[in-house]
C-alpha positions as CSV (number, residue, x, y, z in Angstrom):
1,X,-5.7,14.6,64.4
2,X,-5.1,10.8,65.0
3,X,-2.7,9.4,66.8
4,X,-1.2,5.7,66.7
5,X,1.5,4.3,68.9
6,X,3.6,1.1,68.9
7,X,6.7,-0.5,70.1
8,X,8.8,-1.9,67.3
9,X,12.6,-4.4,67.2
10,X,12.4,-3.6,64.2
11,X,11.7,-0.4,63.4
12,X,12.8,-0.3,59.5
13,X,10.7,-2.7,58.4
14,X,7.4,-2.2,60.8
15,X,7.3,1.3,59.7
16,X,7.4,0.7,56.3
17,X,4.5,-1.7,56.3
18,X,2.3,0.6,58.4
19,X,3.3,3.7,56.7
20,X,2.0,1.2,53.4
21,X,-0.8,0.7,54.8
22,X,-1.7,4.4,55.9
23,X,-0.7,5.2,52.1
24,X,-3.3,2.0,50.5
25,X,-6.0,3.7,52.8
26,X,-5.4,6.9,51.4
27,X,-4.5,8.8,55.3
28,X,-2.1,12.0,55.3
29,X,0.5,11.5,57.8
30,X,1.5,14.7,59.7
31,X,3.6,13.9,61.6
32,X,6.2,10.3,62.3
33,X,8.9,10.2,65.2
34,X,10.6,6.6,66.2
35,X,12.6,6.8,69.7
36,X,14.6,4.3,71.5
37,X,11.9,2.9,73.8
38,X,14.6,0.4,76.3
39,X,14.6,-3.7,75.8
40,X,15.5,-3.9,72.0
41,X,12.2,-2.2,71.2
42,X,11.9,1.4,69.6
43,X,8.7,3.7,70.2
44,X,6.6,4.3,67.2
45,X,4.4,7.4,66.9
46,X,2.2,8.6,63.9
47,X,0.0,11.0,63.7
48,X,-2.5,10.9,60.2
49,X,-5.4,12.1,59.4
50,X,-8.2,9.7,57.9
51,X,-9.8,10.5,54.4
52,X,-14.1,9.9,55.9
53,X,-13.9,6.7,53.4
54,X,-12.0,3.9,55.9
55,X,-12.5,4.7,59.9
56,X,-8.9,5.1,62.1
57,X,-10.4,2.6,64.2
58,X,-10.1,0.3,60.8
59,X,-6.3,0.9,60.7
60,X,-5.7,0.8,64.1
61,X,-6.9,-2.6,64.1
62,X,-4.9,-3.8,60.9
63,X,-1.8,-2.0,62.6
64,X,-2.4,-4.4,65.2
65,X,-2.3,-7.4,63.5
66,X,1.4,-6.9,61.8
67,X,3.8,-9.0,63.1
68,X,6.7,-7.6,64.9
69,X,4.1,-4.7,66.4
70,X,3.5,-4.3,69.9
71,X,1.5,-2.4,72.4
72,X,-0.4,-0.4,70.1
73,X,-2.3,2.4,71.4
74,X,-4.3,4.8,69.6
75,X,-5.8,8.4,70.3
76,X,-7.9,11.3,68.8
77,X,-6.3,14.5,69.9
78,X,-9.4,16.1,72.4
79,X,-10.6,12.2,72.9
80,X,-10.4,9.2,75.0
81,X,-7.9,7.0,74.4
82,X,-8.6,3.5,73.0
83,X,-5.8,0.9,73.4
84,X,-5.6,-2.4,71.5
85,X,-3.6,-5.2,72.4
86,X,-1.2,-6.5,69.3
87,X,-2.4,-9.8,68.6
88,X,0.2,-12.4,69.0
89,X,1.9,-13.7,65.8
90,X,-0.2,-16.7,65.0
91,X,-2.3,-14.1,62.7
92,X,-5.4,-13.9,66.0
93,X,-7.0,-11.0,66.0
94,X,-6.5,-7.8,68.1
95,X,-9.2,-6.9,70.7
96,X,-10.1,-3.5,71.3
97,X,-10.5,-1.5,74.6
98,X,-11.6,2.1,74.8
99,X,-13.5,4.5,72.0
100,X,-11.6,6.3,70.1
101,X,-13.2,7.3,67.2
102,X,-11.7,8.9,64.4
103,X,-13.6,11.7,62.5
């Protein structure tokens, strides 16, 4: 099971487009719970499972690159935890740390 993680202001719409996303890449989400995460910001947790076509590490990274999204983190349930740093919202992209690797 993946995991992906992210802080949100605006929940609504930033799930939407990732939840989009998850559905274009053809992933079945499990599991979605939003919280109030303190500052404005709402916590953000998916877990999906990839179809073997497109990696989790691919949208992990796209996830990333949404504006509005912060602090993603993402996770394979019985592996190490890879975080990636939301790129800021001139469109840069994301830089990965960790190897989580979805399968």
């Amino acid at each position: 099971m993946n995991i992906i993680r992210f802080l949100s202001q605006d929940p609504t719409d930033d799930v939407m487009k990732v939840l989009g996303c998850l559905r274009r890449m053809n992933f079945a989400l499990h599991d979605l719970t939003v919280t109030p995460g303190g500052g404005g910001r709402f916590r953000v947790r998916l877990e999906y499972e990839p179809d073997g076509i497109l990696s989790a590490d691919t949208f992990v990274a796209r996830v990333a690159t949404f504006h509005g999204i912060e602090s993603v983190a993402a996770s394979v349930v019985g592996r190490e935890e890879a975080t990636l740093v939301a790129a800021p919202a001139c469109g840069m992209a994301a830089t990965a740390r960790g190897a989580a690797r979805g399968g």
